[in-house]
C-alpha positions in Angstrom: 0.0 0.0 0.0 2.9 2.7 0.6 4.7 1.5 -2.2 1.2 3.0 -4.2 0.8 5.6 -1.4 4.1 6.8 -0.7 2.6 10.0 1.4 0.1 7.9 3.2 0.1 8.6 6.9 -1.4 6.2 9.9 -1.2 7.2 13.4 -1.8 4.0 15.6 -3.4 4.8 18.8 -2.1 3.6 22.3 1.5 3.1 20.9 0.6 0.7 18.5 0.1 -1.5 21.6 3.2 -0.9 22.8 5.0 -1.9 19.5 7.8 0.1 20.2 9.0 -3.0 22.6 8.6 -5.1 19.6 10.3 -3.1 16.7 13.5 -4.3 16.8 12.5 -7.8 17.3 10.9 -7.6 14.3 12.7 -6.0 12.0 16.1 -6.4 13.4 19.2 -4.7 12.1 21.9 -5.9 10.2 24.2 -7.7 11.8 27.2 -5.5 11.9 29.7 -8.8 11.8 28.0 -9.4 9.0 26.7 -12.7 10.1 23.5 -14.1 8.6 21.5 -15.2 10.8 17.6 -14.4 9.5 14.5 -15.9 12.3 12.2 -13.9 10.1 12.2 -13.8 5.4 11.6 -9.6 5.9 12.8 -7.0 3.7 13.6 -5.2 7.2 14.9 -1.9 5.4 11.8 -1.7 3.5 9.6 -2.1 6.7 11.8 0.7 8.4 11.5 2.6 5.6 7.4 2.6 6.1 8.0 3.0 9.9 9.9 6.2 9.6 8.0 7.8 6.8 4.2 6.4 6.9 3.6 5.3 10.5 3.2 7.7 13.3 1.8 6.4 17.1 0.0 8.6 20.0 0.2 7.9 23.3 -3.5 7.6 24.6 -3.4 8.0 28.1 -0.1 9.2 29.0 0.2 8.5 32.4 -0.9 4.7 32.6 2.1 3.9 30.1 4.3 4.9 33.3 7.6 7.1 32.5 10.5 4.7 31.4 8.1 3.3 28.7 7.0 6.7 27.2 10.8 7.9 27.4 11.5 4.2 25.5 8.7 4.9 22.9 9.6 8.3 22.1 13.6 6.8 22.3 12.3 4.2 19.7 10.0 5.7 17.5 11.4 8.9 16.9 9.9 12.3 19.0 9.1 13.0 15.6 6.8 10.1 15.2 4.8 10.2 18.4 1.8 12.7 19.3 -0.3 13.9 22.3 -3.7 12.0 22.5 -6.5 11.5 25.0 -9.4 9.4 24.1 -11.9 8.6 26.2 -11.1 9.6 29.8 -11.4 6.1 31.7 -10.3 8.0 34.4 -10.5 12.5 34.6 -6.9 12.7 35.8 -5.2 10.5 33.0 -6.4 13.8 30.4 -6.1 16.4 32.6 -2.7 15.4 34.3 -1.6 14.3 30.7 0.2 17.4 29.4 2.0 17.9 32.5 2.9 13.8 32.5 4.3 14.4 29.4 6.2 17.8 30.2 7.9 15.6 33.4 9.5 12.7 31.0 13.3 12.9 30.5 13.1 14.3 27.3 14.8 17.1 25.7 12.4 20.8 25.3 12.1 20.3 21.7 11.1 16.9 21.8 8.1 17.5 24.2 6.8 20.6 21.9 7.2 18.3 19.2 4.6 15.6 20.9 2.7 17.8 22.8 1.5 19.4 19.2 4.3 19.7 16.7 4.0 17.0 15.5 0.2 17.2 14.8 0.6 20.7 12.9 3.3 19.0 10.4 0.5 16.2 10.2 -2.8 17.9 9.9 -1.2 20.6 8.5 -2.0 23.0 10.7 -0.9 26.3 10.8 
């Protein structure tokens, strides 16, 4: 489908279900021995390639996800690829405690700014 979509953009909601932790399982790296060792037939570059251009993630719910697994996400994905989201409120605090959840990760300035609504304006194209 991105092969005939190339500018096609999905943002999975609640991390993808935390594929982040999966990624790299997935589509592992080269082996930098160059050993051949393949547990999976992928085109892993190709995959990679959609991941970092045509798949973005937001984090429903900040606070649930629990600190070292946002910071992991955002580590994994990309700032770039990972936006503020709410959904339904299971409970008030997790969307009105969500922005400052996000502003207390160890994350750089930019990198908040850029998934606390950056990245939605390059999305949406907002201006």
């Amino acid at each position: 489908m991105f092969e005939e979509f190339p500018n096609l953009k999905f943002i999975h909601s609640m991390l993808g279900g935390a594929f982040y932790a999966f990624v790299n399982i997935l589509l592992p790296n080269v082996s930098q021995t160059g050993e051949v060792i393949e547990r999976f037939k992928t085109d892993s570059d190709k995959f990679r390639k959609y991941l970092k251009n045509n798949l973005f993630f937001d984090i429903t719910h900040a606070a649930p996800w629990g600190k070292e697994q946002l910071e992991c996400a955002i580590k994994v994905f990309g700032a770039d690829h990972v936006l503020f989201g709410s959904s339904y409120p299971v409970r008030r605090e997790w969307l009105i405690k969500g922005v400052d959840f996000v502003n207390s990760l160890d994350i750089n300035e930019k990198d908040k700014a850029l998934v606390l609504g950056g990245n939605a304006q390059r999305l949406f194209q907002i201006d």
